[in-house]
C-alpha positions as CSV (number, residue, x, y, z in Angstrom):
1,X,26.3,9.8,-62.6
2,X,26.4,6.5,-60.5
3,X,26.9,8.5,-57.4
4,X,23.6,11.1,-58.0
5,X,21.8,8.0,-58.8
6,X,22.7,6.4,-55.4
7,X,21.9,9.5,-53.4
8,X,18.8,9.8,-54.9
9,X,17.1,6.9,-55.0
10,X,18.5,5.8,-51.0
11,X,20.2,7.4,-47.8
12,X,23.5,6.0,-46.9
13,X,23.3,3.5,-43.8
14,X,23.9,5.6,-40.7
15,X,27.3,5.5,-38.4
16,X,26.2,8.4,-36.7
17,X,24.0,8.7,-33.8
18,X,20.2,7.6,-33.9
19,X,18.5,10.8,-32.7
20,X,15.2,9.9,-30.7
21,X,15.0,12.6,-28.7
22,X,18.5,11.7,-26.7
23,X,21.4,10.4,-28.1
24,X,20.7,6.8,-27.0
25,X,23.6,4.9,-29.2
26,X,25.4,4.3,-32.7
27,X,22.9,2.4,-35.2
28,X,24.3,-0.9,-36.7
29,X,24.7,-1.4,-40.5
30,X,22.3,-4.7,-40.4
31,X,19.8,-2.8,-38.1
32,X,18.9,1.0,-38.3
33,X,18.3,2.5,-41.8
34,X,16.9,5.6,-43.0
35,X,15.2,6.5,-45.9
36,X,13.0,9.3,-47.5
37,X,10.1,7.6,-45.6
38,X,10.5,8.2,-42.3
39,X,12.4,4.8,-41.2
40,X,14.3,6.3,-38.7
41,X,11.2,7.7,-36.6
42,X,9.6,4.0,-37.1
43,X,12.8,2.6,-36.0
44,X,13.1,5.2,-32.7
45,X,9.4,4.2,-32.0
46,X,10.1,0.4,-31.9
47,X,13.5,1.6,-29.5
48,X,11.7,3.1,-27.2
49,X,8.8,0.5,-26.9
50,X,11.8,-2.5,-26.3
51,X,13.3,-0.2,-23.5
52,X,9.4,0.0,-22.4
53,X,9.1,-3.7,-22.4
54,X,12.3,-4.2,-20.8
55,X,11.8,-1.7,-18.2
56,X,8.5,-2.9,-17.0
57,X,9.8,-6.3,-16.9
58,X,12.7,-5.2,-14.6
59,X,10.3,-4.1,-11.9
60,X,8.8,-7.1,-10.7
61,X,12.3,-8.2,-10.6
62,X,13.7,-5.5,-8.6
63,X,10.5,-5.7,-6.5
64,X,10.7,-9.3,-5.2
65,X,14.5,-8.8,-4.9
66,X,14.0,-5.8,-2.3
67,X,11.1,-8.0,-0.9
68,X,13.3,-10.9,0.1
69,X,15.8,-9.0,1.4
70,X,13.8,-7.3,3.9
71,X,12.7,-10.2,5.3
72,X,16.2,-11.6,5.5
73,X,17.0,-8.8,7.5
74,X,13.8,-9.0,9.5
75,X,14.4,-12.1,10.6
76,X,17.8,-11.5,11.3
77,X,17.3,-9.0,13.8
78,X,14.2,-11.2,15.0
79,X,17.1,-13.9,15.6
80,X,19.0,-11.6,17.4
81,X,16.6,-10.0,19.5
82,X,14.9,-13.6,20.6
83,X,16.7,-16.1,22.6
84,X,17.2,-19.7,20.8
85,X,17.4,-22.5,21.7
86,X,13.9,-23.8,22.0
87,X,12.9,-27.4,22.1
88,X,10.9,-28.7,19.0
89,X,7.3,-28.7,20.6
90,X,7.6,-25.2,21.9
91,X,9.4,-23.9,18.7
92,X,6.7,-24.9,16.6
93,X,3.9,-23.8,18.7
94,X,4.9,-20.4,18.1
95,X,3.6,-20.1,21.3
96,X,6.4,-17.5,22.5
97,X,5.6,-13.8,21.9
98,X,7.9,-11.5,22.7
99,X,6.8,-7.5,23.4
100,X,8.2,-4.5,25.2
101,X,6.7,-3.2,28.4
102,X,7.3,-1.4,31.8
103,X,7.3,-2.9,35.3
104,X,5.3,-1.4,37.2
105,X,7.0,-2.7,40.6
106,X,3.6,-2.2,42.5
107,X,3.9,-3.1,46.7
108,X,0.3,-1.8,47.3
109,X,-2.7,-3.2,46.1
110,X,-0.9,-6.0,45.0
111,X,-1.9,-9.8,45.7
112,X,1.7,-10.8,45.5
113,X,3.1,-7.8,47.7
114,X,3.1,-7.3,50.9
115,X,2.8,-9.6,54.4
116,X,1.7,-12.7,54.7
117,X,-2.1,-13.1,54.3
118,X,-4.9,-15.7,52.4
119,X,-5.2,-13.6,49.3
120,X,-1.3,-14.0,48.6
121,X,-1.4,-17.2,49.5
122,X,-4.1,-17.7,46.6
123,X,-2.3,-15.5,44.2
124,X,1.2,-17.3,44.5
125,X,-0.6,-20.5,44.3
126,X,-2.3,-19.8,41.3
127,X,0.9,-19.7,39.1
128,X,2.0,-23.1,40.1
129,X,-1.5,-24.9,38.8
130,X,-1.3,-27.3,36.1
131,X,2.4,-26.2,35.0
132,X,3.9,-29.9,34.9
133,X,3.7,-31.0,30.8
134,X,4.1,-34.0,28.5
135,X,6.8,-33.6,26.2
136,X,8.2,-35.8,23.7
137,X,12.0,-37.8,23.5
138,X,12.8,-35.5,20.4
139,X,12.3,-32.3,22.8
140,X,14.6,-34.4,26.2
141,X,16.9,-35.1,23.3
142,X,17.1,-31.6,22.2
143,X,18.9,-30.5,25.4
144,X,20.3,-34.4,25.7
145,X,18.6,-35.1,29.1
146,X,15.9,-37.7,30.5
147,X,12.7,-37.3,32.5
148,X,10.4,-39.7,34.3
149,X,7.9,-41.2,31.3
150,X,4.2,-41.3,31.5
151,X,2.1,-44.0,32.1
152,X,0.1,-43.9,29.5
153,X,3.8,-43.9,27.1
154,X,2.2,-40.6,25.6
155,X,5.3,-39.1,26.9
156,X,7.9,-37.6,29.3
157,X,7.2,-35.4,32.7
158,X,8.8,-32.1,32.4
159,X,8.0,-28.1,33.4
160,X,9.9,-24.3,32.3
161,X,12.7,-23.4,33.9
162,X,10.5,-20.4,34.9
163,X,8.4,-22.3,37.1
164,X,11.6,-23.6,39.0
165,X,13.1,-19.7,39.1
166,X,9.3,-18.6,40.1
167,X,9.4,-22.0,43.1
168,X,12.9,-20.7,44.0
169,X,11.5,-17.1,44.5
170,X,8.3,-18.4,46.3
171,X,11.0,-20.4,48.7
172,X,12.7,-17.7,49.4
173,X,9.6,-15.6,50.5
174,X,8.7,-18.4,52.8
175,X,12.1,-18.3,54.2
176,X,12.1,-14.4,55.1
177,X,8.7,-14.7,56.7
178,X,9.8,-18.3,58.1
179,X,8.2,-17.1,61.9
180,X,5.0,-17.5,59.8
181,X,5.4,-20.2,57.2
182,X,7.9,-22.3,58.9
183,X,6.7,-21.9,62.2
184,X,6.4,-25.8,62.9
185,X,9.7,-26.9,60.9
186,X,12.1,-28.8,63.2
187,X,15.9,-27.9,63.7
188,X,16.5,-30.8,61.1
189,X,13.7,-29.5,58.6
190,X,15.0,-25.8,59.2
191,X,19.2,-26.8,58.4
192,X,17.5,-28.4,54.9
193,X,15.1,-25.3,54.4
194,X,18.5,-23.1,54.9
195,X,20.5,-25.5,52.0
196,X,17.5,-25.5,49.8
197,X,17.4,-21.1,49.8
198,X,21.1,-21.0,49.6
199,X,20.6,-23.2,46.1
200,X,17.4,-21.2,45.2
201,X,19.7,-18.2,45.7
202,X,22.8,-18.9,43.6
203,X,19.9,-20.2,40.7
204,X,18.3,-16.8,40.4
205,X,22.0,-15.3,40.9
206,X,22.5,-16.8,37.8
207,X,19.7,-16.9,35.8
208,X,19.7,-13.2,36.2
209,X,23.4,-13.0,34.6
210,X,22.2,-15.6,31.9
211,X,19.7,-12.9,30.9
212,X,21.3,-9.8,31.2
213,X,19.0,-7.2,30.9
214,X,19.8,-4.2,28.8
215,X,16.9,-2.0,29.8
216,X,17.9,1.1,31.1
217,X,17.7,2.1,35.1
218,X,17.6,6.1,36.0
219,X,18.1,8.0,38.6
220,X,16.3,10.9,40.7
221,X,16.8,12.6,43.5
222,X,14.8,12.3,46.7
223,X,14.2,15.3,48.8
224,X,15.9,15.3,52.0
225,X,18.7,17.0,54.2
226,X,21.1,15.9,52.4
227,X,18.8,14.9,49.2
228,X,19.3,11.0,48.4
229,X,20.1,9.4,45.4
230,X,18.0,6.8,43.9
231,X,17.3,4.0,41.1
232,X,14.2,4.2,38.9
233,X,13.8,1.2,37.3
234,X,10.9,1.7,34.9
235,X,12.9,0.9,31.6
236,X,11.8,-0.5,28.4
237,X,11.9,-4.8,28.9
238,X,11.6,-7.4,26.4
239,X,9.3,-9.9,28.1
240,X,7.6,-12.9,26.8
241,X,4.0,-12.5,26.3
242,X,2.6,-14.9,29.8
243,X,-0.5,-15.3,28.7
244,X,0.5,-17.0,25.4
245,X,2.9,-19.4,27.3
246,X,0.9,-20.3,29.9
247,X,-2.0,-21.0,27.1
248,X,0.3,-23.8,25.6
249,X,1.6,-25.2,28.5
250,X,-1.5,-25.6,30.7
251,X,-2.4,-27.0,27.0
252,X,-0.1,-29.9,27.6
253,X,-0.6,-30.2,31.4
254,X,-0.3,-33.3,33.0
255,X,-1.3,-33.9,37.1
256,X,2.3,-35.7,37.8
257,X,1.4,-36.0,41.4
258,X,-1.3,-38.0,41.0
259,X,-1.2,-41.8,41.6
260,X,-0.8,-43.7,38.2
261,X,0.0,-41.0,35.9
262,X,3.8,-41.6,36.1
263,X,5.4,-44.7,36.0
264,X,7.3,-46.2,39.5
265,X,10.9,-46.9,39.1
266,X,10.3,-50.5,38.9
267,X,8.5,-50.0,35.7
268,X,11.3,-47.9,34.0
């Protein structure tokens, strides 16, 4: 009699699987109960709605997680693409740009090509102007080395390497059209010319091996009896973006030739 009573009046709790929909798991004594008025749907309702809640608070999770970890990878591949080493004042300018580009290689119609004459002249000159610049002791002490200090003690004289390579390679063409640059050089001034190419040399020897260029180099047939064989050079090069250089350095320009602007060894 006890037992009708307790069938009728209640279900048993469950220990079998709460069916909403899918089997999604065994209900717990203290939790899922089921009765003649539909508990169990009201109970898979409220199931569903947590694994709604907790699903849509997941997202923004996984979201940010994915988010991060593409720009830990961006940058790096950034690192390993871009050379380091970049004293503080130049680092923070973010004033290097990198981007990819061909060479054109032009020898006609070209203001730095060709034979001595005033337009080259003018066009070789132009990318020496206003390329000395202050920088601070924290950017000498960067690469531990010393300079000459300003004047004014706003700070230390100081250029690019590439404006040493690009003198180097201006000396050089000087040197191969010497019957018309050096034309008035004495004996003496010709033995030190000589020395000073032989250095400029071995520096663009091996600033070319410090860069390594990866670009590829093709080659092509020429037409000919027998054909020839030649290079084509016209591959993909990472190059720094000049324009956005020469903006910060002629930005921090100082005219270190001029009297007064650096200090004599007697002040140092």
């Amino acid at each position: 009699m006890d037992s009708e009573k307790f069938s009728q009046g209640s279900q048993p709790l469950l220990d079998e699987p709460l069916d909403c929909g899918d089997e999604i798991g065994y209900a717990e004594e203290s939790v899922w109960r089921r009765d003649a008025n539909g508990t169990r749907r009201d109970d898979c309702r409220r199931l569903k709605i947590i694994i709604l809640a907790l699903s849509v608070a997941y997202i923004p999770f996984v979201v940010i997680s994915l988010m991060l970890f593409i720009q830990h990878q961006s940058a790096q591949l950034l690192e390993n693409v871009r050379p380091s080493g970049l004293f503080p004042s130049l680092a923070s300018s973010h004033a290097i740009k990198y981007e990819q580009r061909h060479l054109p290689v032009r020898l006609h119609n070209n203001p730095f090509a060709g034979p001595p004459r005033p337009e080259l002249d003018a066009a070789w000159h132009g990318l020496f102007e206003d390329i000395r610049i202050n920088v601070t002791q924290q950017d000498l002490a960067y690469y531990n080395l010393t300079s000459i200090p300003l004047a004014d003690g706003s700070g230390y004289a100081a250029e690019l390497g590439v404006h040493h390579e690009l003198h180097c390679l201006k000396k050089i063409r000087h040197w191969i059209h010497r019957d018309y640059y050096l034309k008035n050089e004495t004996e003496e001034e010709l033995v030190e010319w000589e020395a000073h190419i032989d250095h400029c040399m071995e520096m663009m020897r091996e600033s070319i091996i410090c860069r390594g260029d990866p670009s590829l180099t093709t080659f092509k047939w020429v037409a000919g009896d027998p054909p020839r064989l030649t290079a084509v050079a016209l591959g993909h090069h990472q190059c720094v973006n000049w324009d956005s250089m020469m903006g910060w350095v002629r930005n921090r320009a100082v005219p270190i030739f001029q009297p007064g602007v650096l200090r004599l060894p007697e002040e140092i």
